[in-house]
Every structure is written in structure tokens, then in C-alpha cells.
C-alpha positions as CSV (number, residue, x, y, z in Angstrom):
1,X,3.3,-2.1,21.5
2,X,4.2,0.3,24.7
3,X,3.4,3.8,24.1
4,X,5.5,7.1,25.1
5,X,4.3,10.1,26.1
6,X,4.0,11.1,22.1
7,X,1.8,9.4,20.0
8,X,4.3,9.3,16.9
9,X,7.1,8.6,18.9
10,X,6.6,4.8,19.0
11,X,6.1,4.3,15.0
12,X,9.7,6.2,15.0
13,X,11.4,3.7,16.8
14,X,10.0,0.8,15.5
15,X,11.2,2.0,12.0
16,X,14.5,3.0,13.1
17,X,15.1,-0.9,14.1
18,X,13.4,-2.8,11.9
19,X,15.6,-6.0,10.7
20,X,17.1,-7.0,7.4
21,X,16.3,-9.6,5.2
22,X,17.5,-13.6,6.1
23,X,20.1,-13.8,3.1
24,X,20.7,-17.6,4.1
25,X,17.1,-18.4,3.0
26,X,17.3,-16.4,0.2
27,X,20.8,-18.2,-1.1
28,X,19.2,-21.8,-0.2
29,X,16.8,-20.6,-2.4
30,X,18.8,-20.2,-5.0
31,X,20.6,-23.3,-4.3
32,X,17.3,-25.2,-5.0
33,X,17.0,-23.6,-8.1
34,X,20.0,-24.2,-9.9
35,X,19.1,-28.4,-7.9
36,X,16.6,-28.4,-10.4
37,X,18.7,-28.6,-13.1
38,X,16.6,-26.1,-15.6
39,X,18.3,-23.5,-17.1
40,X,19.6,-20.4,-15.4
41,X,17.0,-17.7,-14.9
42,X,14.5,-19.4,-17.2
43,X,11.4,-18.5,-14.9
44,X,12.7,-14.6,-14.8
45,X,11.2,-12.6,-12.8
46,X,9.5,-15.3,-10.5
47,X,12.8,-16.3,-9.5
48,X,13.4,-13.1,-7.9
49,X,9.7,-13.0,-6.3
50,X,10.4,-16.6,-5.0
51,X,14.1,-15.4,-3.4
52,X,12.2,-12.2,-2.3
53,X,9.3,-13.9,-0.4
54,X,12.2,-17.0,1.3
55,X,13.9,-13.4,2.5
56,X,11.0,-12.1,4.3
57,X,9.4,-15.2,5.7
58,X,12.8,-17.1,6.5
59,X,11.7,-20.0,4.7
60,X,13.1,-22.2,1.7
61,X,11.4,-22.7,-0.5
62,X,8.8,-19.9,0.9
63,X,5.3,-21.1,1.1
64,X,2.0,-19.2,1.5
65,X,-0.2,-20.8,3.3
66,X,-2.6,-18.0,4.3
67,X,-3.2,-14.9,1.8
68,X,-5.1,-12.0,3.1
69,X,-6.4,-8.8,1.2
70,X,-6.8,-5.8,3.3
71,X,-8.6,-2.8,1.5
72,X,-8.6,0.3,3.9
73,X,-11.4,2.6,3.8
74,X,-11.8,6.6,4.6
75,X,-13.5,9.4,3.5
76,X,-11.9,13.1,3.4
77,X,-13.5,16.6,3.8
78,X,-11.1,17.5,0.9
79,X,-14.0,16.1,-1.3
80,X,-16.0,18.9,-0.7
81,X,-13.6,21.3,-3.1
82,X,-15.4,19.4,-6.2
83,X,-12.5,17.3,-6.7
84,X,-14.5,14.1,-7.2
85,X,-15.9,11.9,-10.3
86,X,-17.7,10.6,-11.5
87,X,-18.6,9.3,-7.8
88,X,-20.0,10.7,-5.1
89,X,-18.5,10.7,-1.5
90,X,-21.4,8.3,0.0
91,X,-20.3,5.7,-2.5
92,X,-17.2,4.8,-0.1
93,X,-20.0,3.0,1.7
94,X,-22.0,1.7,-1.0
95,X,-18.3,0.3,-2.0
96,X,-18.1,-1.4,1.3
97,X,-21.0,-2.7,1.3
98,X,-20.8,-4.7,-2.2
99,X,-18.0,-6.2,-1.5
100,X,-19.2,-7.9,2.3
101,X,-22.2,-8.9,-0.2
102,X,-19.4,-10.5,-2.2
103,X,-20.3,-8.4,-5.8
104,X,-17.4,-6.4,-5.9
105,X,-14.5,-7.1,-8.6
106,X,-12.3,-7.4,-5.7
107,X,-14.0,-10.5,-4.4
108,X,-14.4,-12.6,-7.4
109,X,-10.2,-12.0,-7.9
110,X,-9.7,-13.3,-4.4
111,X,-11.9,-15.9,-5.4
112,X,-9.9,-17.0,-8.8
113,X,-6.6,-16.9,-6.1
114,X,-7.9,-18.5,-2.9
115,X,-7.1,-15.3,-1.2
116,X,-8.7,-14.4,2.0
117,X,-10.4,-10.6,2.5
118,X,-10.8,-7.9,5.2
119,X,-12.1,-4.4,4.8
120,X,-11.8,-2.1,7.5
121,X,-14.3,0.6,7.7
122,X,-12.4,3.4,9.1
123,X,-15.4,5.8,10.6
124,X,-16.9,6.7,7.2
125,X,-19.3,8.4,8.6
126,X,-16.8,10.8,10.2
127,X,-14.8,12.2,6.7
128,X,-11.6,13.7,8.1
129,X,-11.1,17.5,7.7
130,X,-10.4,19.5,4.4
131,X,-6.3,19.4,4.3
132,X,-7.2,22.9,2.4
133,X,-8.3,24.2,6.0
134,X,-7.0,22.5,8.2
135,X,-4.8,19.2,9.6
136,X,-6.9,16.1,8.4
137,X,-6.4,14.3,11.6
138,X,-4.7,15.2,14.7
139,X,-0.9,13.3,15.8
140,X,-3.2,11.3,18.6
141,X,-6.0,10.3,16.0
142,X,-3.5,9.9,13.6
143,X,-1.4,7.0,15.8
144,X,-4.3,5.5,16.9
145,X,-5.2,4.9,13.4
146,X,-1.6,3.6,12.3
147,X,-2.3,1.3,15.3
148,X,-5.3,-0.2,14.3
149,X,-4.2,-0.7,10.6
150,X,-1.2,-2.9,12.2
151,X,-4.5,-5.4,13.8
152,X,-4.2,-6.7,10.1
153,X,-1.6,-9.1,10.3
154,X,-3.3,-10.7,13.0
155,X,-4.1,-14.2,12.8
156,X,-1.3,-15.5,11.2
157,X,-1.5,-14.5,7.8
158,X,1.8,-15.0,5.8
159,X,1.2,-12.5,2.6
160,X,-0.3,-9.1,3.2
161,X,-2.2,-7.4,0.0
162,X,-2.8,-3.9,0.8
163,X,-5.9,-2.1,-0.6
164,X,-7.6,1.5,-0.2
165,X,-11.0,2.6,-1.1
166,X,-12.1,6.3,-0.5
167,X,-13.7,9.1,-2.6
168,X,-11.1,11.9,-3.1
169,X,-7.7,10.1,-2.0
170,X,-5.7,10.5,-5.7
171,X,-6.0,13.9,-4.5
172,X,-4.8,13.3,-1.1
173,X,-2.2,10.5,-1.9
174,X,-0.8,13.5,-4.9
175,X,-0.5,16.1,-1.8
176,X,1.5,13.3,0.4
177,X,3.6,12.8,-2.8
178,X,4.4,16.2,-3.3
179,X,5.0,16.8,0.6
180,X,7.6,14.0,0.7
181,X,9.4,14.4,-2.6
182,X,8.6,18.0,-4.0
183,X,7.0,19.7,-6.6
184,X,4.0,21.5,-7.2
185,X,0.3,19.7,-7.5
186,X,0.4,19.1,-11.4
187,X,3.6,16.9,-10.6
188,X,1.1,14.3,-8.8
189,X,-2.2,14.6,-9.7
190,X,-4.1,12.6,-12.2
191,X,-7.0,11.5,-14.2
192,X,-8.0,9.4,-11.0
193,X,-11.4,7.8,-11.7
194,X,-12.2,9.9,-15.0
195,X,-11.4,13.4,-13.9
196,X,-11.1,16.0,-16.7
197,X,-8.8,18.5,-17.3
198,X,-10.9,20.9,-15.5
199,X,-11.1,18.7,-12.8
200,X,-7.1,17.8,-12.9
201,X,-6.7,21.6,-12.7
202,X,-8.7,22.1,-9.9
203,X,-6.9,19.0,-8.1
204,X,-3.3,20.0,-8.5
205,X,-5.1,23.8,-6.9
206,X,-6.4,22.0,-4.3
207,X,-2.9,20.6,-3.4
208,X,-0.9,23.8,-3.8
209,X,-3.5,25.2,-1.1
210,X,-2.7,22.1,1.1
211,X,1.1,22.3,1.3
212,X,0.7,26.4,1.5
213,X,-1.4,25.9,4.3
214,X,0.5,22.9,6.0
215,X,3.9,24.6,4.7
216,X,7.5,23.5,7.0
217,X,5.2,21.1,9.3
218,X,5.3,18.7,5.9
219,X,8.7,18.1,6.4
220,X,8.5,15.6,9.4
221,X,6.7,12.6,7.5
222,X,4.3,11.6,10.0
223,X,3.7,15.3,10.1
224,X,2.7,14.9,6.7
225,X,0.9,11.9,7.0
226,X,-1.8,13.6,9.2
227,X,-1.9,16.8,7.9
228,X,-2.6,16.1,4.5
229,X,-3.1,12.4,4.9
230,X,-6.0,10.7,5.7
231,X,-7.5,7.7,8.1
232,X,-7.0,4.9,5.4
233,X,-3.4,5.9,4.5
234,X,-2.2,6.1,8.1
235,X,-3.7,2.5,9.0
236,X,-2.1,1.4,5.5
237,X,1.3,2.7,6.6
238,X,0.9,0.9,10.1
239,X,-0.1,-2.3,8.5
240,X,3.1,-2.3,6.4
241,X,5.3,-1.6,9.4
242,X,3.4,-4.6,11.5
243,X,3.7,-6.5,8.5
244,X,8.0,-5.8,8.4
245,X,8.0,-6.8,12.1
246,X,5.9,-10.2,12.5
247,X,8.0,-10.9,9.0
248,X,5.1,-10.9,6.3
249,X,5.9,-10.0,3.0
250,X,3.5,-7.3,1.3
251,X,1.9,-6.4,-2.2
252,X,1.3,-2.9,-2.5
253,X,-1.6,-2.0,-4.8
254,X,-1.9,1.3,-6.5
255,X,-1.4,5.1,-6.1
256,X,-2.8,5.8,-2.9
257,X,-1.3,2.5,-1.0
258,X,2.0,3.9,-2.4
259,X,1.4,7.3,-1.4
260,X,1.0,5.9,2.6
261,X,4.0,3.2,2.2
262,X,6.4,6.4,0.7
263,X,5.6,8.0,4.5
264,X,7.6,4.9,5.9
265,X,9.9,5.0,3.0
266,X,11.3,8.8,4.0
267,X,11.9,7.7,7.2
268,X,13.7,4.3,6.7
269,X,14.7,3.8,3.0
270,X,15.0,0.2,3.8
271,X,11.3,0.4,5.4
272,X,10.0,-1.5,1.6
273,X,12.3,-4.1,1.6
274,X,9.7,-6.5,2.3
275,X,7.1,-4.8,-0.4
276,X,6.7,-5.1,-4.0
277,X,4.1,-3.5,-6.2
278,X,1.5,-4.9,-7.8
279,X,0.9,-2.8,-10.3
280,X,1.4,1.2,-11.9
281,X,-1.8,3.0,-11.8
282,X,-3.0,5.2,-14.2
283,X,-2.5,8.4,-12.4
284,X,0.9,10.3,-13.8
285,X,2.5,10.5,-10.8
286,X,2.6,6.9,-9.5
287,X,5.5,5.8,-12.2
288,X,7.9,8.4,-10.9
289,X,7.0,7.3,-7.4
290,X,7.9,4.1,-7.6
291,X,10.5,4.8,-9.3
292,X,11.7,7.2,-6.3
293,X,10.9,4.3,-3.9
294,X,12.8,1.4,-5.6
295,X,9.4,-0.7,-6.7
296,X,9.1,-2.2,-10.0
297,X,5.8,-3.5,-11.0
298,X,4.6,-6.7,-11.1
299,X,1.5,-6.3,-13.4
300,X,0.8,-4.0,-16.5
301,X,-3.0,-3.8,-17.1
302,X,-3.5,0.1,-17.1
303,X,-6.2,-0.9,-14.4
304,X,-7.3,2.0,-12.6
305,X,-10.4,0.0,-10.9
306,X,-8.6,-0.1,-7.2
307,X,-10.1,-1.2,-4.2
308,X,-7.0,-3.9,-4.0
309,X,-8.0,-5.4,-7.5
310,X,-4.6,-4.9,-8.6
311,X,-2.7,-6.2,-5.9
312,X,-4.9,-9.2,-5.5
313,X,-4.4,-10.1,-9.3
314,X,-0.2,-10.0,-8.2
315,X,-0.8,-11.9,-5.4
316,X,-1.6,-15.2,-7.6
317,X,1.8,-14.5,-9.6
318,X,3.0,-14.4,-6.2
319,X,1.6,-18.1,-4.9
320,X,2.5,-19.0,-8.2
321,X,6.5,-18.1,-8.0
322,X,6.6,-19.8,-4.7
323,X,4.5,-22.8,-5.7
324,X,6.9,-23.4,-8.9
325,X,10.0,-23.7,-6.4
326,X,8.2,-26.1,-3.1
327,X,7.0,-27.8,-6.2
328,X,10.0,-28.6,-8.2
329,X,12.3,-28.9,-5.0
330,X,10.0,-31.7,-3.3
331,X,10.4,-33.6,-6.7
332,X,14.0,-33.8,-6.7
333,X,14.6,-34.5,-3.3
């Protein structure tokens, strides 16, 4: 990627051109359903993901050859406004390190789906600044970090599963919600990882002092992203847009992977095309954002476990739609 003489700049361009999906893969898809001979629609909703995934990868009947899970990891000085349980900041790390010891829930999914796995550490040891007090990141920090998070569609992968892990980021991902699409904290936050009403309260306070502070600067969104962002949801929002452009398809997985895809979403509505959701979280405000962003879930499991569980768990119904169509269409040819 060539760089201007503003960080942001770039990412702006990029989005402004990204290309649509290839509708001839997507009808010879279809043409190689209705080959089969079954009935109409019979396999629902896999139908669609099997149409969706020939549209993004240009091929008919799509194949996945090489999975990956990506879980993004930060940690944010909002955490010191007591906005976290039950776990403590250092466990980011702790979190990390379980899961390159393989004990984490995460890899026994990837595991049951032969799913490969990457986390990228992103300077926990450097939490970014209280969005209370001041910008979390700077615009030069903030690229560089969108930059990096694009590194994960390296190596050929053809299906993108986007994870986050970080102490604190409901409350962050609920003050990028409420930057891009209104409303007040209370419209966002949630229970997160058991928060309390106390705690909920002091959340959606925690937001209201964010926007305050950050005020007409929110309504650029890559403004937004590093003001009241974080390190984890700008190299999520750079993977997606790598992802559009070397034509890999993408599983979201919960509120705060939503919350950093919505950035790209405000400035290209068709910046999602190539995305589906794995799953609704259970903080309140991640129904009416995907709702606002066109995603329908895949999954309903009420998880609120993270750390690309959920989005790893959609990825097998994922193999599994585009399996049922190489599979069928290589028997009846």
C-alpha cells in the first residue's frame, strides 16, 4: 500500500473503490443447485452462504481450502474507570497465553473445524489512553495499526474469522457505536462479561464522558475509531478491508468485531458485503447494530464467551454450505 502525506488518507481511498461482488459466480451457483435436482431452497440458509462465499471468492462452487481465525488483542486505559468484571486487565495476557498453550475454548473449536489460528498481540503491555481523557491512539498510531491488522490475510488464506480479546472493549466498542449511529451510553452498553447494574451504569457514564470530550471530532469515522477506539478494533477494521481487497470472505464474531467493521460500514455502506456475522452477543446493543449494518446472524447460542469462539463455531456452517454444493455438483457431473 503507498502512503500520502496523511496517515488516514490511504484507508479512505481504498474504501471508496473497493469492487462489487462476481454475480456470474454467484448465478452458476445457483445453476448448480437447481442441477441437482433437490428441491428449491431445501438447504435454506446455506444456500445463501454457499452463493455468498462463490460472490466473494469468484469461484463455483466456492471452496475453502485454508480457514484462518484471527483474534485481535489490546488493552485500554479506559479500564482504569472500574468498568471491568469480573476480570482484571492483566488477564488480556494470561488470555493470550492459554490459547498459544492450546487450552483456550477457542482452540479446541478450531480444532472440531480444521480451522487454522493467529493472535496478534497488539503491545499489551502499552494499554492505550483513557478515551475519558484523552484520544486513545493518535491518526499516525492509529493507521499503522489498521496496517498491520491487514498482515492477516497473508499467506493465502481464503476465509477470514475475525476475533478480539481485551479487558474493557464492550465499553469501548458501545462508545464507537454511539459515535457512529447516536444515542447516549445506555443505548450501547451491556452486561459484557457479568457487569451489574452498577457497573452498566457506570459504563454508559463512562461513554457519555467520552463522546463529551471527543464531541464534533466523532463525526469523521476514522476520527472515531482512534479517539474512542482502540489498537485491536483498528487492526480488525484494516483486516476486513485487506480481506475485501485480496477477495476473502469474512465472519464477524461478536460486539466488539462489529463495533470496528461499523467504522468501514459509515464510510462505504457496501464496505460488508463480503461479511456475515457469526453470531448476536449478549450485550443490548449488538442486535440493533447489526440490524443497522445489514448482518443477520448465523448462530443463536447466547454465547457471550468471545475471543472468536463464536465466529469460529460459524465458520464450520460455513465449510459445511460450501462442502454440500462441490460435493453434490462433482456427483452429477
Amino acid at each position: 500500500m503507498t502512503t500520502s502525506g496523511l496517515p488516514f488518507d490511504d484507508f479512505r481511498t481504498l474504501l471508496a473503490g473497493v469492487e462489487g461482488p462476481d454475480q456470474g459466480a454467484a448465478a452458476r451457483v445457483r445453476a448448480l443447485y437447481a442441477a441437482t435436482g433437490k428441491p428449491k431452497g431445501s438447504l435454506g440458509r446455506l444456500e445463501d452462504i454457499a452463493e455468498w462465499l462463490a460472490e466473494w471468492t469468484g469461484r463455483a462452487p466456492p471452496v475453502i481450502n485454508k480457514p484462518l481465525v484471527a483474534i485481535f488483542a489490546g488493552n485500554h486505559g479506559v479500564a482504569a474507570n472500574n468498568v471491568i468484571s469480573p476480570r482484571a486487565a492483566a488477564s488480556t495476557a494470561q488470555v493470550v497465553e492459554l490459547t498459544a498453550a492450546g487450552g483456550a475454548a477457542i482452540n479446541q473449536f478450531c480444532i472440531a473445524s480444521n480451522l487454522g489460528l493467529k493472535v496478534f498481540d497488539l503491545a499489551l503491555d502499552l494499554p492505550t489512553a483513557d478515551i475519558t481523557q484523552d484520544a486513545a491512539l493518535d491518526e499516525k498510531s492509529c493507521a499503522a495499526t489498521m496496517a498491520f491488522g491487514m498482515e492477516a490475510v497473508a499467506d493465502n488464506i481464503d476465509l477470514l474469522c475475525i476475533g478480539d480479546l481485551g479487558v474493557g472493549n464492550t465499553t469501548v466498542a458501545a462508545a464507537l457505536f454511539a459515535a457512529l449511529f447516536g444515542g447516549s451510553g445506555a443505548d450501547w452498553v451491556g452486561s459484557g462479561s457479568g457487569a451489574d447494574d452498577p457497573m452498566m451504569a457506570r459504563k454508559a457514564g463512562v461513554v457519555d464522558k467520552a463522546l463529551a470530550l471527543h464531541g464534533s471530532h466523532l463525526k469523521d469515522p476514522l476520527e472515531a475509531l482512534r479517539r474512542v477506539g482502540g489498537r485491536e478494533f483498528a487492526a480488525i477494521a484494516g483486516a476486513i478491508l485487506a480481506a475485501r481487497l485480496q477477495k476473502v470472505p469474512v465472519v464477524l464474531d461478536g460486539f466488539a468485531s462489529t463495533a470496528a467493521a461499523a467504522v468501514l460500514h459509515a464510510l462505504n455502506p457496501h464496505a460488508l458485503d463480503h461479511c456475515v456475522l457469526a453470531h448476536l452477543s449478549v450485550e443490548n446493543g449488538h442486535k440493533r447494530a447489526a440490524e443497522r449494518l445489514g448482518l443477520r446472524p448465523i448462530l443463536d447460542l447466547k454465547l457471550h464467551h468471545g475471543e472468536g469462539t463464536g465466529a469460529a463455531l460459524a465458520a464450520g456452517i460455513v465449510k459445511a454450505a460450501a462442502l454440500s454444493l462441490s460435493g453434490m455438483a462433482a456427483a452429477i457431473r
